[in-house]
C-alpha positions in Angstrom: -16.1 -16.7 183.0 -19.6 -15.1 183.8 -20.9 -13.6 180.0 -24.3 -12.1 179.3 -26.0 -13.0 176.5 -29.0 -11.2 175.3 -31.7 -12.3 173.1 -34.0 -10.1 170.4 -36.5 -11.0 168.0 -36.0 -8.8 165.3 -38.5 -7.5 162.8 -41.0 -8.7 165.6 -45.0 -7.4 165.5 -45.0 -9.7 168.5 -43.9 -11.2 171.4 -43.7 -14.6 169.6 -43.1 -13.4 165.7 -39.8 -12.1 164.8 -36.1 -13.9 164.0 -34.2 -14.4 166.8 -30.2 -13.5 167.3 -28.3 -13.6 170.6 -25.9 -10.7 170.8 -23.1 -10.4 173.0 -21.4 -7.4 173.8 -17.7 -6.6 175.3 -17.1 -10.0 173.3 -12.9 -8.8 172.3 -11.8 -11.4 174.9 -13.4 -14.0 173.4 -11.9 -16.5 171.0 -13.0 -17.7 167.5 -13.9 -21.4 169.0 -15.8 -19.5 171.9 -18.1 -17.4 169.9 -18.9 -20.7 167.9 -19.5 -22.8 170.9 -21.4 -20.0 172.3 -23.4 -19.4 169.4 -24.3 -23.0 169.4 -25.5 -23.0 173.0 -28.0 -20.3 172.1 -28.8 -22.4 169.5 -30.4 -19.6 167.2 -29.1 -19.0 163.3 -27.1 -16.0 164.0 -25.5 -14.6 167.3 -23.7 -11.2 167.1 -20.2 -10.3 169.0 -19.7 -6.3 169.7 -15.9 -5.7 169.5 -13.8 -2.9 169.4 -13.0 -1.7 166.1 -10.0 0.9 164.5 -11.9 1.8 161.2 -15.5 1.9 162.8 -17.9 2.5 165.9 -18.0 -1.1 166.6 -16.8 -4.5 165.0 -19.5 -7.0 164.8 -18.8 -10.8 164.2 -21.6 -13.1 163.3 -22.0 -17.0 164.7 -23.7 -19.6 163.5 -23.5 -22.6 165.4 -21.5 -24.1 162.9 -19.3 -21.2 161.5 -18.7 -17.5 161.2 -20.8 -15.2 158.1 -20.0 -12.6 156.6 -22.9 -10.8 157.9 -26.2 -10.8 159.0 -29.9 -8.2 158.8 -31.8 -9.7 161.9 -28.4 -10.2 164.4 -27.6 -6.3 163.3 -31.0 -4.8 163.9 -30.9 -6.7 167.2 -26.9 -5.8 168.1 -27.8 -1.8 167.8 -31.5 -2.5 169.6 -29.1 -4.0 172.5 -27.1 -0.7 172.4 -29.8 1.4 172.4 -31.5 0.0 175.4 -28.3 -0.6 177.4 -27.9 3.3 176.7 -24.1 2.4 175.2 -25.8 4.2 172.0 -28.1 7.3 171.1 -30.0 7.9 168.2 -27.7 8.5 165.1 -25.6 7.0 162.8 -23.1 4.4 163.6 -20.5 2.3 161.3 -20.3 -1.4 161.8 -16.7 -3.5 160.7 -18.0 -6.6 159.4 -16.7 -9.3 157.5 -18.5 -7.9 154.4 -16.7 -4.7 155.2 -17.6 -1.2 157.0 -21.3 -0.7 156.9 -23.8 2.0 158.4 -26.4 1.8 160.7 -29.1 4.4 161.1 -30.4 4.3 165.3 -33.9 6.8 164.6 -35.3 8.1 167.6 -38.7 6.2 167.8 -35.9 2.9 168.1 -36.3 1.9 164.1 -33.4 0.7 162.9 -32.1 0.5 159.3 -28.9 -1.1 158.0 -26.7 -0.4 154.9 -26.1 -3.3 152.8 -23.4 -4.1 150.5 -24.6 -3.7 146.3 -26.2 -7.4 145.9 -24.8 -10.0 143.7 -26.8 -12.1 141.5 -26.0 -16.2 141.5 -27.5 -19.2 140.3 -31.6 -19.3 139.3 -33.1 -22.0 140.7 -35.9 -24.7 139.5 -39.0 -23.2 140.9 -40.6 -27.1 141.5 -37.7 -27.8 143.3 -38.5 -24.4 145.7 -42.2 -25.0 145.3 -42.3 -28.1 146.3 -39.8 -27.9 149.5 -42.5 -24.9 150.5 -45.2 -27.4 149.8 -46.8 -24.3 147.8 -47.4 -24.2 143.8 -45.3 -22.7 141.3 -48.4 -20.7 140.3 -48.3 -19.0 143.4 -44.9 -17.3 142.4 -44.6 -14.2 140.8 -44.0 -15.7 136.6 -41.4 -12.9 135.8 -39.2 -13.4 138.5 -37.1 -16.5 139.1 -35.8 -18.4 142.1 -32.2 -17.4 142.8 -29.3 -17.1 144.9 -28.7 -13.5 146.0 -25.9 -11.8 148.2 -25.6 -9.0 149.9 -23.1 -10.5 152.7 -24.6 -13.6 153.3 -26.0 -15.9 150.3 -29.6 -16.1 150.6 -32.6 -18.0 148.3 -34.9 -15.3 147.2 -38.4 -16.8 146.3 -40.9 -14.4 144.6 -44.3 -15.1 146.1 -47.1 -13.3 145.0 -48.8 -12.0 147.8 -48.8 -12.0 151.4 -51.3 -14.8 152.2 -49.1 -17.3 150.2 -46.1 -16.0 152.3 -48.2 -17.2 155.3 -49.1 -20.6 154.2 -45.6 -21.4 153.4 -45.1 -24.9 155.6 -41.4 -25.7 155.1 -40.4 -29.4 154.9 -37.3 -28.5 156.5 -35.5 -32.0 155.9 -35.9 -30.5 152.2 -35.1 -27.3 152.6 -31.7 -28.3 154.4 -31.1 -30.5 151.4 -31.8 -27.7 149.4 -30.0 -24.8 151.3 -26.7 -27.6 151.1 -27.0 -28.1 147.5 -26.8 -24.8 146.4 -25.5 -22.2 149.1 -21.9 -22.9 149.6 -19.8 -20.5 151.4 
């Protein structure tokens, strides 16, 4: 079975920046096992199946190459880009079925595309050293008032306060800790 698989950089200010997803569309035919094993051919975080839905414009299923999520910002935004430009989709508002359950999607005219996301839900706080150090950045170069913790609106995510921009920039992940990390304290 031929199957094309297209690949966006979302939030992208350039050809190289962005976070990749691979999105697949016409994907009802496809089983559970094949959306993971093609999910970890592509080999990014998230790949996004279009499907037929009954309660919504489409139902979209997100990949990892190890499991399916709930949902996911960057595989979305690059889903309804792929519509767009394949002209399956004009400007407007769409609803997405998701795992995390029947969400909107805004297609604006000048190809900006904003997502609704479920109310967040607030989980553990984490050590900041612990954060810091996996970053290799400082404690003093988060934002004091705020703390290190687990936040969902779908999909479990870290959130990590940094104060500006520039520190944003310098961040160099050990990503041996940040696995260890990400293991330890987002469980699905």
């Amino acid at each position: 079975m031929k199957l094309k698989v297209y690949t966006v950089n979302s939030f992208a200010k350039t050809l190289e920046g962005g976070n990749p997803a691979g999105v697949v569309i016409e994907a009802d035919s496809l089983s559970d096992e094949s959306m993971k094993k093609i999910a970890g051919a592509i080999g990014f975080s998230e790949t996004a199946f279009v499907m037929k839905s009954e309660s919504a414009h489409f139902k979209v299923r997100f990949f990892t190459p190890e499991e399916e999520v709930e949902l996911c910002g960057h595989a979305t935004i690059a889903t309804f880009y792929v519509l767009l430009r394949k002209g399956l989709i004009n400007p407007g508002v769409f609803l997405q079925e998701t795992k995390a359950g029947i969400l909107s999607v805004e297609v604006r005219e000048d190809s900006t595309i904003m997502m609704e996301q479920n109310t967040p839900s607030f989980y553990e706080i984490i050590n900041k050293k612990e954060i810091a150090d996996s970053l290799n950045i400082t404690e003093n170069e988060m934002i004091d008032i705020l703390p290190v913790q687990i936040v969902s609106t779908g999909l479990r995510d870290i959130l990590i306060p940094v104060k500006n921009i520039d520190i944003l920039n310098s961040v160099k992940p050990n990503f041996e800790e940040v696995s260890r990390i990400s293991s330890k304290y987002i469980i699905l």
